[in-house]
C-alpha positions as CSV (number, residue, x, y, z in Angstrom):
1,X,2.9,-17.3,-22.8
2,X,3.7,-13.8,-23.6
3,X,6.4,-11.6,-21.4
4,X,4.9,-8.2,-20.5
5,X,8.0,-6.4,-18.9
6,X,6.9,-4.1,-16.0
7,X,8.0,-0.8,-17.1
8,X,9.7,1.9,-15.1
9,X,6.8,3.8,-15.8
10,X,3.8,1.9,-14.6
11,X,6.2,1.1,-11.4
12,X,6.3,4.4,-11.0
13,X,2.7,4.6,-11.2
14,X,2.1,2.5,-8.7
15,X,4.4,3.7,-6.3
16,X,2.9,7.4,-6.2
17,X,-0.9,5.7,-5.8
18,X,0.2,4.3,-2.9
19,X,1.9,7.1,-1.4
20,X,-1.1,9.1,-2.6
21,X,-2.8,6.0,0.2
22,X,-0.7,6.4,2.7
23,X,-1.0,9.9,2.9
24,X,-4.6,9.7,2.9
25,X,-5.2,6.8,4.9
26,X,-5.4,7.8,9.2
27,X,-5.9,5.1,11.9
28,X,-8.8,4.5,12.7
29,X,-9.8,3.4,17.1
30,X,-7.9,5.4,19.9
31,X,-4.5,4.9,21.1
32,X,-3.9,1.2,23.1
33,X,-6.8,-0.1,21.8
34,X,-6.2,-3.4,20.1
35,X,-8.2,-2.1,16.8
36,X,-5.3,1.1,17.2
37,X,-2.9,-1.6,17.8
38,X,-3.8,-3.7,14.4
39,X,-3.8,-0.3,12.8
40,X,-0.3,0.4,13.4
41,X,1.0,-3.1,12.4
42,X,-0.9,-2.9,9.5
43,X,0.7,0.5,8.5
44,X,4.3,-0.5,9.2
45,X,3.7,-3.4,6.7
46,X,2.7,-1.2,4.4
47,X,5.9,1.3,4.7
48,X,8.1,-1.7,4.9
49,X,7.0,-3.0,1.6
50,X,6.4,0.2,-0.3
51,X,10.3,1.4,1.1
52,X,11.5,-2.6,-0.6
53,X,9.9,-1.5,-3.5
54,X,12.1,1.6,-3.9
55,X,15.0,-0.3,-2.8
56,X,14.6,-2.8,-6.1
57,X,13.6,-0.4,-8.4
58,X,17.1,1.2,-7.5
59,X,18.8,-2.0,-8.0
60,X,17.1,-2.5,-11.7
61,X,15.0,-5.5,-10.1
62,X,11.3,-4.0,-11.7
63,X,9.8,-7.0,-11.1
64,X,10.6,-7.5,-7.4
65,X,9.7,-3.7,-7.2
66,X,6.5,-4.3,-9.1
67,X,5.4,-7.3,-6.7
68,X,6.8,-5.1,-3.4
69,X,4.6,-2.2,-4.1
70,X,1.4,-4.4,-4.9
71,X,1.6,-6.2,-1.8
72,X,2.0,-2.6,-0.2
73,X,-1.0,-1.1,-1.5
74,X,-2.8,-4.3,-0.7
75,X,-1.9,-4.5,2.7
76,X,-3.7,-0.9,3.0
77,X,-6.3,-1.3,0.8
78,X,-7.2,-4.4,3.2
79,X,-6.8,-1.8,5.9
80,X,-9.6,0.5,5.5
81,X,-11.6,-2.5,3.9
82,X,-11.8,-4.2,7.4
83,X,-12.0,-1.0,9.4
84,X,-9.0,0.0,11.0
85,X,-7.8,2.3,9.1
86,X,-9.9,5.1,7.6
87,X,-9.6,5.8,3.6
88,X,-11.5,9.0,3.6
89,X,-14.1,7.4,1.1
90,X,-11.8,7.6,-1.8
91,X,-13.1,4.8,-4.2
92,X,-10.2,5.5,-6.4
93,X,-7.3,4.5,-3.9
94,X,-9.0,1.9,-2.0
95,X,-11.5,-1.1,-1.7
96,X,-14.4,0.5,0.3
97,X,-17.0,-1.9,1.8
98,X,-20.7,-0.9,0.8
């Protein structure tokens, strides 16, 4: 098995396209509903795991950072895949159903 070190760089990466998401992304269903409700949970997942990823990086831990900011953007791409959040139709950033 060969080690490929997760860079700085590519973490780096990664951490802007999913703030480039989050910035993008909007909730999708109005206020109280349960879809709004979902929404909400799905985005403080997403902030809670993009803000450990930061918090590794700082400690020199690039793989937990790597991992923490995957699981972020995949908590959002899954987000505007099922519908509760809205991902502007940007192919680029997220998943989009057909």
């Amino acid at each position: 098995m060969t080690d490929y070190p997760v860079t700085s760089e590519r973490i780096d990466k990664y951490l802007g396209l999913t703030a480039k998401a989050l910035e993008k992304a909007s909730i999708i269903g109005n206020p109280g509903s349960d879809s709004y409700t979902k929404a909400k949970d799905i985005l403080e997942m997403v902030k809670a795991y993009y803000s450990d990823a930061q918090h590794f990086l700082s400690e020199g831990r690039g793989d937990d950072a790597f991992a923490a900011v995957n699981y972020a953007h995949g908590w959002i791409d899954c987000g505007v895949r099922l519908g509760y959040l809205d991902g502007k139709g940007d192919w680029q950033l997220f998943t989009l159903s057909s």
